[in-house]
Structure formats: C-alpha cells, structure tokens
N, C-alpha and C positions, 0 to 999 in steps of 0.2 A: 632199216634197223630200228627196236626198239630202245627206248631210253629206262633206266632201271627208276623206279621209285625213288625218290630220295636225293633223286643226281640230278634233275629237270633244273635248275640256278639256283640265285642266293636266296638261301632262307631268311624266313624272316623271326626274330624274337621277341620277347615281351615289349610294349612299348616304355622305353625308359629315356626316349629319346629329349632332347631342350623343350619340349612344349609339354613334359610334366610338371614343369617349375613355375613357370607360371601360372600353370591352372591351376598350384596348390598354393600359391602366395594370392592368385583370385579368392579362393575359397575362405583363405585364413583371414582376410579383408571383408568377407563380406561377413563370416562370423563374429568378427569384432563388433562390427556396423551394427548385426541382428541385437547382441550383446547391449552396446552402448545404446538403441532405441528403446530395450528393455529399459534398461537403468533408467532412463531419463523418463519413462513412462510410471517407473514406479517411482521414483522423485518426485513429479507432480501429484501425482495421487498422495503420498505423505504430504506434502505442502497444502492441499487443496483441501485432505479428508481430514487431517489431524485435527487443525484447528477449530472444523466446523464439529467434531465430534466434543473435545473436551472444551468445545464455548459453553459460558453461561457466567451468571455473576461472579468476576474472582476479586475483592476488595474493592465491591462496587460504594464508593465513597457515600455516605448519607446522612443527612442529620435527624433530631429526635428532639420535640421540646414538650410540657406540659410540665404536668404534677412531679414534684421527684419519686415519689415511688414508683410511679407509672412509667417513668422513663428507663430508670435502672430498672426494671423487670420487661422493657422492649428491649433494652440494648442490653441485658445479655441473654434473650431468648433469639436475639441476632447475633451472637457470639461464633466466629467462625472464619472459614476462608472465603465463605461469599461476599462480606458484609464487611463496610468498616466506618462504626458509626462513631458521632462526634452529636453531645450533646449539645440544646443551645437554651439559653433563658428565655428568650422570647419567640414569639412567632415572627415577627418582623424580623430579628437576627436569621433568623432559620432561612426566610421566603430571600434574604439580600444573599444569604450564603449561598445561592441557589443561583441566583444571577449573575456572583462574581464567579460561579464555578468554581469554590470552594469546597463543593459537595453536588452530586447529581441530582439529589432530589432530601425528601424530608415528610415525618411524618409528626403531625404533629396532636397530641393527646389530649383528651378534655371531656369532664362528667356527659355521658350519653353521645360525645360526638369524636370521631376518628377523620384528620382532613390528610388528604396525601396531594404533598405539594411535587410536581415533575418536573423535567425539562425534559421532552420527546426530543428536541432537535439537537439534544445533546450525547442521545443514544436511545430509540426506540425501545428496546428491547430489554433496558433498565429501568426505564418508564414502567410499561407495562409489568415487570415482576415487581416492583414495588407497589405498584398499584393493586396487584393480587396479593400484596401481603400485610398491606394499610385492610385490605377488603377481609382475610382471612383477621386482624387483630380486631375488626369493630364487630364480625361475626361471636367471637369468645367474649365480647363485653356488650353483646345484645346493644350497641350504639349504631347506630348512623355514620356513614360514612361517604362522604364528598372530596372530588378529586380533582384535582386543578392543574392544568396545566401553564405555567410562566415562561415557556421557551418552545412554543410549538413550530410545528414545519408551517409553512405560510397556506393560507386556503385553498391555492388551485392546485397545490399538491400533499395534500396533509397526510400523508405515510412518507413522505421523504424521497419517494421512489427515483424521481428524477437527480438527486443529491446523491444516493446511494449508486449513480449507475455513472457516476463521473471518473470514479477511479480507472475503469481502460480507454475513456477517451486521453487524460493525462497520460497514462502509458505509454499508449500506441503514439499521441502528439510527443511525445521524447523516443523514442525508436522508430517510425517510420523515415522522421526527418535526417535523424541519425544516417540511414542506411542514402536514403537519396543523393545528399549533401555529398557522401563517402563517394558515391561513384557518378556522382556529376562532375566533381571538382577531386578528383583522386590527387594521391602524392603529396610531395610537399608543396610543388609548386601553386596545388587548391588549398592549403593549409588553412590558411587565412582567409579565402571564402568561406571555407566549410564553416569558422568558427562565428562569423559576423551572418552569416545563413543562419545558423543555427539561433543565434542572440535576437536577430529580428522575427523567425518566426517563434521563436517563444511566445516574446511580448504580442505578437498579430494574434495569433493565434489563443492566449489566455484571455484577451478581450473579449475576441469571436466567441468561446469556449461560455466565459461567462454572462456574455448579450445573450446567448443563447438560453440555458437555466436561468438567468433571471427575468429575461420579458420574453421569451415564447414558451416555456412551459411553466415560469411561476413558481420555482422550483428554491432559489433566493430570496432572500430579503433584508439586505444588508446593502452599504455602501458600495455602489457601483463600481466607480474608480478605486475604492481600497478591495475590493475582494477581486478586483480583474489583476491589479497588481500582484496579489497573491497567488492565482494560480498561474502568471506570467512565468512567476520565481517558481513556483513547482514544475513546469514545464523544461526552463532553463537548468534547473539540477540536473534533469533527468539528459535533456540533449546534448547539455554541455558535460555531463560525465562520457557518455556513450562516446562521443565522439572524439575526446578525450581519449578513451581506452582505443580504439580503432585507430589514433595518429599515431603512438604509442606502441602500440603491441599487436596493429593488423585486424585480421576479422578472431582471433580463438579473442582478442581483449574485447573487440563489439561483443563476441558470442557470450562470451561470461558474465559482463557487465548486463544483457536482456536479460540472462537467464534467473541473475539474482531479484534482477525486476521484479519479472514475470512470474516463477517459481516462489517466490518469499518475499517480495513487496506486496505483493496483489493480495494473498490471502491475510498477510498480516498487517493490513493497513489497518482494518477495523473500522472501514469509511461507513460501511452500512449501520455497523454495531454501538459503534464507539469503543476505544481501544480496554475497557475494562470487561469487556467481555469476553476476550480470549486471554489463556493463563499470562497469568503475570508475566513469565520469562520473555515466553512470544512478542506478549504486547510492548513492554519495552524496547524489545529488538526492533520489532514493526515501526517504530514511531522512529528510528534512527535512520530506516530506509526512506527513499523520497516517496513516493506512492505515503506509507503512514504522514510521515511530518507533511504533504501537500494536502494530504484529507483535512485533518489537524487545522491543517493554517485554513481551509477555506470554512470548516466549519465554525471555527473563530469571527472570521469575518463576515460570514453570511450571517449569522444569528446571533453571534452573540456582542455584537460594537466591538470587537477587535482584542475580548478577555480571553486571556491564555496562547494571546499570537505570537508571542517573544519566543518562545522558543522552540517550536515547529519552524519557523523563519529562519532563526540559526542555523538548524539542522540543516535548510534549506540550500542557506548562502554558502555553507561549506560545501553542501555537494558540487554548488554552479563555481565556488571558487577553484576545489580540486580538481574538476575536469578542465578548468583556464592552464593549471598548473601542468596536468598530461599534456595540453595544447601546446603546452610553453615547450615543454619536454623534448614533444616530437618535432616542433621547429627547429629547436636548438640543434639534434640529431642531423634534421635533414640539411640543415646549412653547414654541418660537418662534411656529413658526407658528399656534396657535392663539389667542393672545389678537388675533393680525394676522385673523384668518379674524374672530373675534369685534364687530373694530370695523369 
C-alpha cells in the first residue's frame, strides 16, 4: 500500500521553539557590546582630539617692562584670550617674576633692543610663542632681539622629552598595581594587603620612577628626595583611589575610576604643555585630576625648588586620602557582612 502525501508523520513548523530566545537575548547583548565599543571609541577620540585641536596660548600669564609708552602699546597689541599681561618697572622684577612663577615669561623693551626672557621647563610651547612674538615686536621696531632662557630643561635632555613622557608611566604605575593587588589579595579578607601593597609600592616605585628621569636619561634636575617624594604622592592618589573604588563598588568602580584616568587625566594633564595651553575650562578641570596635579607637583619640583608645589600636593593628598576613606568603606561593609554570612 501507498501512503497519501501529506499523511507520511508529524509535521514539522516554523521554528519558534526555546532556542529562539536565547539566540535573540545573544544578539541583543552583543549589539549593546558593538554599541557601547562604539561609544567608548568616540569618547576617546573627543578626549584625545578636542584638546589637541583647541590647544594654544589661553591666558598665557606674561609680563612687559621698559619705556611706558612702549609698554602700554605691547600690552594692548596683546590684548585678548591668549595673553594675560602684567606690567613690571624693572627688569629684574620682571626676570624674579619669571622664577617665582608669577608669570611664564616676559618681554622686555628698550631703544634698538627687544630681550625675551622664558622659562621652557615651565611649558615649551609658551616659550617658543613668545619668543616668535618678542622676534615679530623687534622686527616692527627694526631692533635686535635676544632671547633667554631662566628655567630650561636640563642638557642631556633639552626639549623635555623624557619629562613629557612621565605621564603613562604614573598612570599605568596607579592602575596596574590597582588591578594585581585586586586579585592577588581579593575580598575583604585581602583588604588590608591590597591597601599597605598599594601604599608601599607607590613610595618604591616613585623612587625607581624618578632615579630613573633623573640619572639615566637627565631628564630632572631638582632635589632628588623632594621630587621622588612627589611623584611617590602622585602614584599613591591614583592607586589608592582605584583601589579604593574596586573595594567599594567591585570592578564597574575600578572600571570608571581608569576610565576617568585614562580618558580625561591623561589628555588634560598638560604634562607636555603646561596647563595654560589647553582652554581654560579643560585646564582647570585637568589640574583637579591626579595625572594634571602629579605633572604640576613634579614639575615644581624638578625645575623650579619647589615654587607653586602647595597646591598640586593638596589635590594630591585628597585624592590618596579619598581612596583610604572608600578603603575604610569597604572594610567597614565587609566586617558587616560577615558575621551576617556566618549566622
């Protein structure tokens, strides 16, 4: 006997069976993912592109001395958002304002002669525009012009390069240790390593950090034991926040705490620049993050004996204090919940 079409068993229907639910909760997970990589790719690129785009002089502090006439027709043909000049009566006020970091640099005016006084290791890149614009005033007054620098980078490195390339090693030295510490010594029961880990390789490590820039590349030149101390404290903000946020609130508080790092420390430190080079808004904000306030404190103390260290240090101590306090936090947490786990 034949069997009719259609009669041979159970048919089969569209597939709507339990294994379409999960392929579409895969799907919806992995387009989030795509999604959120995006984002975060275009976050960096604003963070990275913005600042280098609208950098340039913004209230680059300066002063002006000679003849009064001469002065008041420099300082308001400097009149503006680049510029923020401050006259002096002498030359010698002008050259100490320069040193106490009162002002970044100074130009100063006199029959047949244009002198432009700088401090490169206070920020290259303000150096060099005032120095093209001491060189563009004595070209319109047919004078001479000689340029001086009172705050240069030291000789075996004299573009700074080695100073300018310190900001990811502090970084990475506060987030790598972050992360090791986390899962060497997990929970609460590591608590307490993680944070004295943390506190001693700061200090180790800001030593090493600065033995290094100052006697193998030449890169320092400042008080040894005070500038190692200072990027010790730079180091310590950074590890002891991180690790701080992670006893606290897990890996999304490490994740967030790198990210603000990474994304908006790092470009708005203005370690290479110096912080008058990117807008105003930025550069404030940069100098309250640790990367800005650790640039700050070390180039205080590498070049300049320790003028304008107060308060990058602050910034400092608040960060390494705030991240004791998350520490205190998640102690406190975990000693609750354990006699609770116990009963």
């Amino acid at each position: 006997m034949t069997q009719q079409a259609g009669t041979t068993g159970p048919t089969t229907g569209p597939t709507t069976g339990p294994s379409s639910g999960p392929t579409a909760g895969r799907g919806r997970k992995l387009a989030a993912i795509v999604v959120g990589l995006a984002a975060v790719v275009v976050v960096m690129l604003c963070a990275f592109a913005l600042p280098s785009i609208n950098s340039g002089p913004h209230n680059l502090p300066v002063g002006v001395t000679g003849p009064e006439k001469a002065t008041t027709a420099v300082s308001e043909s400097l009149k503006g958002d680049a510029w923020d000049v401050t006259a002096y009566e002498t030359e010698a006020g002008l050259k100490s304002a320069i040193e106490n970091r009162d002002v970044m640099g100074g130009i100063v005016l006199a029959p047949g002669r244009v002198t432009a006084y700088t401090a490169s290791a206070g920020g290259p890149q303000g150096a060099a525009t005032l120095t093209g614009t001491a060189t563009a005033l004595a070209g319109k007054q047919q004078a001479d012009v000689t340029v001086t620098d009172l705050k240069p980078f030291p000789e075996d490195d004299p573009r700074g390069a080695g100073f300018a390339a310190a900001t990811l090693p502090m970084i990475f030295g506060g987030m790598f240790p972050a992360v090791l510490l986390s899962r060497l010594f997990p929970g609460h029961s590591g608590l307490r390593l993680r944070a004295v880990g943390g506190a001693v390789f700061a200090l180790v490590a800001g030593f090493a950090v600065t033995a290094f820039l100052q006697y193998g590349t030449g890169s320092l030149d400042g008080d040894y034991l005070i500038t190692a101390l200072g990027m010790s404290l730079g180091m310590a903000a950074l590890v002891m926040t991180l690790l701080g946020l992670e006893s606290l609130f897990g890996l999304p508080g490490f994740g967030l705490g790198a990210a603000v790092v990474m994304l908006l420390g790092n470009p708005l430190s203005g370690l290479a620049s110096g912080p008058h080079w990117l807008p105003d808004g930025w550069a404030a904000f940069g100098q309250l993050l640790p990367p800005g306030a650790a640039g700050s404190l070390l180039r205080a103390n590498a070049f300049f004996d320790g003028t304008s260290a107060g308060a990058p240090a602050l910034v400092l101590a608040c960060w390494a204090l705030l991240g004791l306090a998350l520490l205190f936090a998640g102690d406190l947490r975990g000693r609750r919940a354990t006699p609770a786990a116990a009963l």
